[in-house]
FIKOLZA-1660 file (N, C-alpha, C; in steps of 0.1 Angstrom, whole numbers, plus 5000, padded with zeros to 4 digits):
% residues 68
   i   px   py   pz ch aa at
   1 5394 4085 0621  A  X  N
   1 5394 4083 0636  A  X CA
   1 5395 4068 0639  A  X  C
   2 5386 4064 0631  A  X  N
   2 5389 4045 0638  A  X CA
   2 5398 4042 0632  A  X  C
   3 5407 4045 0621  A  X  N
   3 5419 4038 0619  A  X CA
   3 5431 4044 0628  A  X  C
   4 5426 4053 0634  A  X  N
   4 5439 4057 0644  A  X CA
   4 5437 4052 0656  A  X  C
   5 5422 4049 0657  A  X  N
   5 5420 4038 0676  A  X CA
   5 5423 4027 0674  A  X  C
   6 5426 4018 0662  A  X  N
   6 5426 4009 0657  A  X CA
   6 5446 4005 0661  A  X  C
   7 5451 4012 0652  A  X  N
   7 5465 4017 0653  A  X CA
   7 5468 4018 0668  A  X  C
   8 5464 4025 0674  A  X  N
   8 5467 4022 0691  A  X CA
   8 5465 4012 0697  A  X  C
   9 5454 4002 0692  A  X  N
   9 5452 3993 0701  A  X CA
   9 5463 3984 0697  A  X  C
  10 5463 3979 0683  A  X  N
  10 5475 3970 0679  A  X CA
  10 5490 3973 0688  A  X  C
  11 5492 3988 0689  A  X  N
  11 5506 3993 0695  A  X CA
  11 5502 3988 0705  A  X  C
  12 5493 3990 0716  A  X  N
  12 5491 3986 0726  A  X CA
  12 5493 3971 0730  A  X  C
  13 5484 3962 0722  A  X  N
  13 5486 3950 0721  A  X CA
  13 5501 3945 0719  A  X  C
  14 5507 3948 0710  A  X  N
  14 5521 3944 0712  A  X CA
  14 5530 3947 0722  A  X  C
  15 5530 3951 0727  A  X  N
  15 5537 3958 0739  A  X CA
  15 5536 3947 0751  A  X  C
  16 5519 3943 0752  A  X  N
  16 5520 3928 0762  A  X CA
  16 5532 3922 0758  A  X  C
  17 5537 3911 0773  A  X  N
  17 5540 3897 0767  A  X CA
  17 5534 3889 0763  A  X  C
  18 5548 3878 0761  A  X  N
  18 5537 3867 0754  A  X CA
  18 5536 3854 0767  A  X  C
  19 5522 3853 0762  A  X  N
  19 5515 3847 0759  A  X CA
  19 5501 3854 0750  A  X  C
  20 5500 3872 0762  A  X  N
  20 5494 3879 0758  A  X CA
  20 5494 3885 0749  A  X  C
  21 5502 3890 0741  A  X  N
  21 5504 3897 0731  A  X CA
  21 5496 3890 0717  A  X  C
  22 5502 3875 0717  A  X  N
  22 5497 3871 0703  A  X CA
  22 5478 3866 0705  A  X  C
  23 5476 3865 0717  A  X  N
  23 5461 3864 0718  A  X CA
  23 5455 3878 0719  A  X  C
  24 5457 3885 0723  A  X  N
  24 5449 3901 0720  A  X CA
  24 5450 3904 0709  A  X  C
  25 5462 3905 0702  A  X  N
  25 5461 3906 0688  A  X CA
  25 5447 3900 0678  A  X  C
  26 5454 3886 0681  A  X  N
  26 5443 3880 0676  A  X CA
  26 5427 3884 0679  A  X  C
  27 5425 3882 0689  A  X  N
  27 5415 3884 0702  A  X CA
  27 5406 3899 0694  A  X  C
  28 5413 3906 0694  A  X  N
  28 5408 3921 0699  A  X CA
  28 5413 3931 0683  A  X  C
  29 5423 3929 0678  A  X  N
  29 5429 3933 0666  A  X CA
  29 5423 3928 0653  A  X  C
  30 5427 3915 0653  A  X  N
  30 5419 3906 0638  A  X CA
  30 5405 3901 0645  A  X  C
  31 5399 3906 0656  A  X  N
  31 5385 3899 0656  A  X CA
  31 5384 3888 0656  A  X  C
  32 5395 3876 0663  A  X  N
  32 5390 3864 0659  A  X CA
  32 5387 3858 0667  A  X  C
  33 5376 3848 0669  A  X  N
  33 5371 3842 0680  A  X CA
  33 5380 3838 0692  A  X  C
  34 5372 3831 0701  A  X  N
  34 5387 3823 0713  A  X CA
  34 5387 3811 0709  A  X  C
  35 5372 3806 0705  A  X  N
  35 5376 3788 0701  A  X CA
  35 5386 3790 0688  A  X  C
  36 5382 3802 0678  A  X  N
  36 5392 3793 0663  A  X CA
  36 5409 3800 0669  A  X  C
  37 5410 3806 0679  A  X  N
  37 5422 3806 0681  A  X CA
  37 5428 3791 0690  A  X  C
  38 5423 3791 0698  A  X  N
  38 5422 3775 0706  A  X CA
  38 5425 3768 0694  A  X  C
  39 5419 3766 0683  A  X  N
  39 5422 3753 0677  A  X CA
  39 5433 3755 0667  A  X  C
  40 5434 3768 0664  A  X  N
  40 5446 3770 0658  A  X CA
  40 5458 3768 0662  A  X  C
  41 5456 3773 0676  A  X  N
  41 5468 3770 0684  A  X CA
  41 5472 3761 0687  A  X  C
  42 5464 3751 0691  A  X  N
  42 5464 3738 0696  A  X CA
  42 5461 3741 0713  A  X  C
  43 5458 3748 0716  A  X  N
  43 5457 3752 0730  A  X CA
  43 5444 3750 0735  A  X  C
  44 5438 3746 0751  A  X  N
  44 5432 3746 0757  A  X CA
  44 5419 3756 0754  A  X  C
  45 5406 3753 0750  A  X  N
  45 5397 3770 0751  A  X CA
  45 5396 3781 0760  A  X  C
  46 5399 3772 0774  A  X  N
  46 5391 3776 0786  A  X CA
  46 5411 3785 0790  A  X  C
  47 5425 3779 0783  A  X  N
  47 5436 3786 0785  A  X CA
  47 5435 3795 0780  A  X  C
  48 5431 3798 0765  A  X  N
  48 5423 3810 0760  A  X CA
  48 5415 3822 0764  A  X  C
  49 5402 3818 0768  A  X  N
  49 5399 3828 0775  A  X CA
  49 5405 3831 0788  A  X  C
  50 5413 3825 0793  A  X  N
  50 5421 3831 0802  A  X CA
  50 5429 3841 0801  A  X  C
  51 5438 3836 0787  A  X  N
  51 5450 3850 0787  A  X CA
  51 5442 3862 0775  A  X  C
  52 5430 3861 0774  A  X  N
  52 5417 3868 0767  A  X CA
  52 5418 3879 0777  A  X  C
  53 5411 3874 0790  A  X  N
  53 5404 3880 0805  A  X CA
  53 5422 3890 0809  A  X  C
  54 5432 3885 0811  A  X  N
  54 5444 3888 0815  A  X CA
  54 5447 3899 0804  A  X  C
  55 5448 3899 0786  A  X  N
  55 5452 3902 0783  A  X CA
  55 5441 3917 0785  A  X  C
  56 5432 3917 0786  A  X  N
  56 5424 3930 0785  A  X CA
  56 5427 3936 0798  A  X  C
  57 5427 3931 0809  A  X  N
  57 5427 3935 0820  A  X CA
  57 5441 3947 0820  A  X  C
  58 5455 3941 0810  A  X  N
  58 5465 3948 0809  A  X CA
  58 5460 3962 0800  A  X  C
  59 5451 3958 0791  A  X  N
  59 5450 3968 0785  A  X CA
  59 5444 3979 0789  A  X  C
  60 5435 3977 0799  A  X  N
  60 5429 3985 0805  A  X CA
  60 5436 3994 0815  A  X  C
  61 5443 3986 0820  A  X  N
  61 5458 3993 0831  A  X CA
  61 5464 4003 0822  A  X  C
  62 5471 4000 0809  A  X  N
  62 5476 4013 0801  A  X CA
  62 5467 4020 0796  A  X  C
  63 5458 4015 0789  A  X  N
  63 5448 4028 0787  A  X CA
  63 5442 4036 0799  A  X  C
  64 5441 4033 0815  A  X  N
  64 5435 4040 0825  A  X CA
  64 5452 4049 0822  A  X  C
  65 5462 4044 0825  A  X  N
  65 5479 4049 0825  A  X CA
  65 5477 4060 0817  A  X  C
  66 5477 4062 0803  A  X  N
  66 5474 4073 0797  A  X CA
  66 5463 4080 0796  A  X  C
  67 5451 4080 0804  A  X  N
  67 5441 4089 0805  A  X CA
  67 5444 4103 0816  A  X  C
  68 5455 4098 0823  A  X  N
  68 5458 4104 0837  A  X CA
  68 5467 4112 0835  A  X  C
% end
């Protein structure tokens, strides 16, 4: 079962754009923090948790989308 909610979420995740796509991934798929993605990236923290907050907010729009 969790390798199949697991498998959805990644499908899910990819499906965003980018900016969002490669931070939910990261984010929410590999579990990885928002600062070590910030510094991996070279990017802003606080730009991070932004497309963090944005990227779930989408996810939540298609997962509400297929509940219905």
């Amino acid at each position: 079962m969790e390798k199949e909610v697991k498998q959805q979420l990644y499908d899910q995740c990819t499906l965003l754009k980018a900016p969002y796509r490669e931070v939910a991934l990261e984010y929410f798929y590999y579990e990885i923090s928002a600062s070590d993605i910030a510094e991996k990236s070279g990017k802003n923290l606080k730009t991070i948790q932004t497309q963090i907050y944005r990227a779930r907010a989408m996810l939540q729009k298609k997962y509400r989308k297929e509940a219905d």
